[in-house]
PLY file of the C-alpha trace (Angstrom):
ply
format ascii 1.0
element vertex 228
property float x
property float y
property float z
element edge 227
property int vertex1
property int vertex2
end_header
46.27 17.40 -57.02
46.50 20.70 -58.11
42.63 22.36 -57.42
41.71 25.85 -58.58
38.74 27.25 -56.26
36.66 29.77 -57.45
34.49 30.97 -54.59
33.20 34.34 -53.15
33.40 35.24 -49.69
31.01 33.37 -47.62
30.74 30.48 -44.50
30.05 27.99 -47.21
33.35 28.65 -49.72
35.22 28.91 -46.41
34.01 25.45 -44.97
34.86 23.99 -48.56
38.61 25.34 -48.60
39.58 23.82 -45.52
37.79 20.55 -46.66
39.99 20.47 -50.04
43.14 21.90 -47.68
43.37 18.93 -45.44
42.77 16.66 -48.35
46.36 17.64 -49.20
45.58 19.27 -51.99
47.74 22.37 -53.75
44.74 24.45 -53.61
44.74 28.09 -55.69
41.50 30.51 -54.54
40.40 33.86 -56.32
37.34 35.05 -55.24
35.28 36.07 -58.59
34.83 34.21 -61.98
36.87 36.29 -63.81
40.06 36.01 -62.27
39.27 32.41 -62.18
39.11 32.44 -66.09
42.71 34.36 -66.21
44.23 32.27 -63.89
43.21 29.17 -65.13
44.65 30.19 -68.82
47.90 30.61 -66.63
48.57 27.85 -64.84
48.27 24.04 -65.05
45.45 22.55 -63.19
43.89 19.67 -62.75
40.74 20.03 -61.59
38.60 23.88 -60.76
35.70 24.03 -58.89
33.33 26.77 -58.95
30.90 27.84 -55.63
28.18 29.64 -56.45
25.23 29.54 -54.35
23.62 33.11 -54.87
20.51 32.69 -57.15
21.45 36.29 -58.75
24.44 35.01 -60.18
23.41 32.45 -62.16
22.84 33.93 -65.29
26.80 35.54 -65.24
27.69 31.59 -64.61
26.20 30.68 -67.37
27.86 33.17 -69.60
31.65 32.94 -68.03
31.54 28.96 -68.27
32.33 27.93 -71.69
35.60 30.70 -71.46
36.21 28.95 -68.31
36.34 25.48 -70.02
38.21 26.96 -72.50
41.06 28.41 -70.40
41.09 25.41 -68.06
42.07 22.93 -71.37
40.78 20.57 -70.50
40.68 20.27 -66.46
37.23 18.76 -65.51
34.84 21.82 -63.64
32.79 21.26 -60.67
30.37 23.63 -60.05
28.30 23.28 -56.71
24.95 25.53 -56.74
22.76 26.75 -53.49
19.05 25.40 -53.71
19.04 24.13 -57.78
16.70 22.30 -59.62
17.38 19.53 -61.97
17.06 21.77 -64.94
19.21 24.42 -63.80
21.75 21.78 -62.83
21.67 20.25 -66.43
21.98 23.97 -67.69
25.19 24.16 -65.99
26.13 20.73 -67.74
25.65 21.69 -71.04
27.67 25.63 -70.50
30.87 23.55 -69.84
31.16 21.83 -66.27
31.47 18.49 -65.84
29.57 18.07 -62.83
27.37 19.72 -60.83
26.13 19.82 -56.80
23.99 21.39 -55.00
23.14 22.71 -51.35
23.25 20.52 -48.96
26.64 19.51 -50.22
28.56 16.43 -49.62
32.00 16.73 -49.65
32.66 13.27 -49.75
30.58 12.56 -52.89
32.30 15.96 -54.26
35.29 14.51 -53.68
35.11 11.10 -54.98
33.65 12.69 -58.20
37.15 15.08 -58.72
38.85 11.59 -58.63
36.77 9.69 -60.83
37.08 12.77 -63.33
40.56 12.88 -63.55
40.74 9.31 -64.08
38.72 9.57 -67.07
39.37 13.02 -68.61
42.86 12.97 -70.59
44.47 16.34 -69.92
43.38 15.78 -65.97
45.17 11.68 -66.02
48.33 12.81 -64.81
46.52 13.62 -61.53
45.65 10.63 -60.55
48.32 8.97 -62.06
51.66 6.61 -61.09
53.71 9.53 -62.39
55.36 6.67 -65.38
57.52 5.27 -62.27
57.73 2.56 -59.60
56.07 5.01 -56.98
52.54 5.79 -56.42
50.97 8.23 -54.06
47.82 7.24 -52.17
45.62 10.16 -51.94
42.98 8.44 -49.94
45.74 7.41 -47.22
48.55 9.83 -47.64
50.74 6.98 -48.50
53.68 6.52 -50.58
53.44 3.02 -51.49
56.58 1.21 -53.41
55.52 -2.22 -54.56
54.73 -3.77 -51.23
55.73 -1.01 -48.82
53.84 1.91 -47.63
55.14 4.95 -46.22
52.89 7.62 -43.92
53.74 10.94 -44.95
52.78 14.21 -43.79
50.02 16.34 -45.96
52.58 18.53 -46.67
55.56 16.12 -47.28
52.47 14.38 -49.70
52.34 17.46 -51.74
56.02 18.12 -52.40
56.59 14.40 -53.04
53.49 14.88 -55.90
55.28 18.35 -57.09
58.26 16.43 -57.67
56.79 13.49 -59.21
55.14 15.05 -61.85
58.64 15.44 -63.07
60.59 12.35 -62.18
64.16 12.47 -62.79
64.15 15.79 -64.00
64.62 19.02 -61.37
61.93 20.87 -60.23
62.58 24.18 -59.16
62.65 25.51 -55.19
60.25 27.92 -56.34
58.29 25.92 -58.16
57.65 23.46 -55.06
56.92 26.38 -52.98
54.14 26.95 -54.99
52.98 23.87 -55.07
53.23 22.62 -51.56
52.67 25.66 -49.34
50.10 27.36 -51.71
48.40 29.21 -48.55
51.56 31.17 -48.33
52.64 34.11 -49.78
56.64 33.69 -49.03
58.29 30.81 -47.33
61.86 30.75 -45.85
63.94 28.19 -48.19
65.23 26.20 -45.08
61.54 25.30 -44.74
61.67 23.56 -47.95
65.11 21.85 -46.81
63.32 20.88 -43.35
60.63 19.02 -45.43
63.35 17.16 -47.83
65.03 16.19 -44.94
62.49 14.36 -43.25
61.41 12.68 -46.11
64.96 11.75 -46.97
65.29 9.98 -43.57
61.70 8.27 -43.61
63.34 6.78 -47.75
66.39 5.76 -45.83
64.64 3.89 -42.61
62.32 1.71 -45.10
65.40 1.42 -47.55
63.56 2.12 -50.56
65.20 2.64 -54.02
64.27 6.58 -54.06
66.50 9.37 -53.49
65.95 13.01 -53.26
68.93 15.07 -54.80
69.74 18.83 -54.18
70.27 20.21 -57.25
72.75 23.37 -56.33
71.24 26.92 -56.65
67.86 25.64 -58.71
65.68 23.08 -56.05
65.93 18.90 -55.74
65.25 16.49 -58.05
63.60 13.09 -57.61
65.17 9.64 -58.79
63.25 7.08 -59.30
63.32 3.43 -61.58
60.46 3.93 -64.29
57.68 1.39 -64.34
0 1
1 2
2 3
3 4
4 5
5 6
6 7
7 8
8 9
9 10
10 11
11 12
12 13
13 14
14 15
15 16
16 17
17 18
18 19
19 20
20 21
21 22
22 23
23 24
24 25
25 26
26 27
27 28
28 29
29 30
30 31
31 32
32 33
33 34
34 35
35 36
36 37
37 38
38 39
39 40
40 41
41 42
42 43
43 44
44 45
45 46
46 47
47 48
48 49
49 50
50 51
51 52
52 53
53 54
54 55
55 56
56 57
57 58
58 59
59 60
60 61
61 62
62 63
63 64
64 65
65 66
66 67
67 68
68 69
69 70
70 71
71 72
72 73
73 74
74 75
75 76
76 77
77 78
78 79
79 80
80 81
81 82
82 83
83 84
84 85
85 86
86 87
87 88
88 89
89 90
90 91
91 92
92 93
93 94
94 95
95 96
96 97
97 98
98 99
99 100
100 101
101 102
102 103
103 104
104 105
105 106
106 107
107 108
108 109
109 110
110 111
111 112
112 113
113 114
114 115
115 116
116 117
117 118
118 119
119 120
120 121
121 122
122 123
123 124
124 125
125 126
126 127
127 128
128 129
129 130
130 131
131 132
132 133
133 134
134 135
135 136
136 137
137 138
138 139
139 140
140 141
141 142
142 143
143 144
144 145
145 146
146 147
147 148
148 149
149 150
150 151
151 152
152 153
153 154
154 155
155 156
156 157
157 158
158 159
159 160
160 161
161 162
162 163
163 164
164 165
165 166
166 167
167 168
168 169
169 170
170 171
171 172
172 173
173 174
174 175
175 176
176 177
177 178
178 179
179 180
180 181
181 182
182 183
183 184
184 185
185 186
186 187
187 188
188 189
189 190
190 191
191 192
192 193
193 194
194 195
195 196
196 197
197 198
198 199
199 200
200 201
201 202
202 203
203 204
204 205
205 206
206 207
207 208
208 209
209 210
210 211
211 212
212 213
213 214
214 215
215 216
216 217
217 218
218 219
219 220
220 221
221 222
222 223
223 224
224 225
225 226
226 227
């Protein structure tokens, strides 16, 4: 899933990226509301989730979230508060987010809540979709599961398989999937990128499942797959 965070510098935002990193997500941080409005109006996402747990800030929430909503077309928000009351929480609500947590936070319910949202908000589906194809990718395990079979995967081999899903039978560019799957990192060496491919070539091959991995010369790889 591909998770905008908009968070400030602080122990909490930190704890909360590394939560959302090791739940193999393709996670994009900016640090203030604003950029979070540009880059949202940029790129595709399908969920963002604002931190803000400073009191003083509230009001400037208020006031960025409906152009927030507005630029994220349609991606469900998650805003999680410091100390809140109901009423501020429902204020929140009603500027734009979707949902709305407070300190002491539960990642767990957090994250069960970005799921069920992009189940049930149309322009987030394809998220927490089977990608229109025989494969479907087990967030909760890390799994690639083909009717019957399941296949472990690495967090990062989970990502670029979900990069390359999202367009199935089409190619998806090098660049593109560097993006995606190693968004912590501001260049990464190509043969990287083949290292990863290979493995999960190999691990397609040993469970002799009917999905290849292509090269597609000077652009990236391409993923082939029987539609469902």
């Amino acid at each position: 899933m591909r998770v905008l965070l908009i968070a400030g510098s602080h122990p909490e935002s930190a704890w909360l990226f590394k939560a959302l990193h090791e739940s193999a997500h393709s996670l994009q941080r900016v640090n203030d509301l604003r950029d979070g409005v540009f880059l949202a109006g940029q790129e595709t996402f399908d969920t963002v989730v604002v931190m803000s747990p400073e009191a003083a800030a509230f009001s400037h929430l208020l006031d960025t979230l409906p152009n927030l909503a507005g630029s994220a077309r349609g991606a469900p928000i998650i805003v999680t508060l410091g100390t809140a009351c109901a009423h501020d929480r429902t204020r929140v609500l009603r500027a734009g987010a979707d949902a709305c947590f407070c300190q002491p936070l539960s990642f767990i319910e957090m994250h069960a809540r970005m799921h069920t949202l992009c189940r049930t908000i149309p322009a987030a589906a394809g998220a927490e979709a089977t990608f229109g194809t025989a494969i479907v990718l087990d967030a909760a395990t890390r799994e690639l599961v083909f009717g019957e079979q399941r296949l472990d995967v690495t967090r990062r081999e989970y990502m670029l398989l979900e990069c390359l899903l999202r367009q199935p039978n089409m190619p998806v560019a090098r660049n593109q999937l560097i993006r995606y799957a190693w968004p912590e990192h501001e260049e990464v060496d190509p043969s990287t990128v083949n290292l990863v491919v290979s493995r999960l070539r190999r691990k397609l091959a040993q469970h002799d499942l009917d999905v290849h991995i292509d090269t597609v010369n000077r652009y990236g790889y391409q993923i082939t797959v029987a539609r469902s």
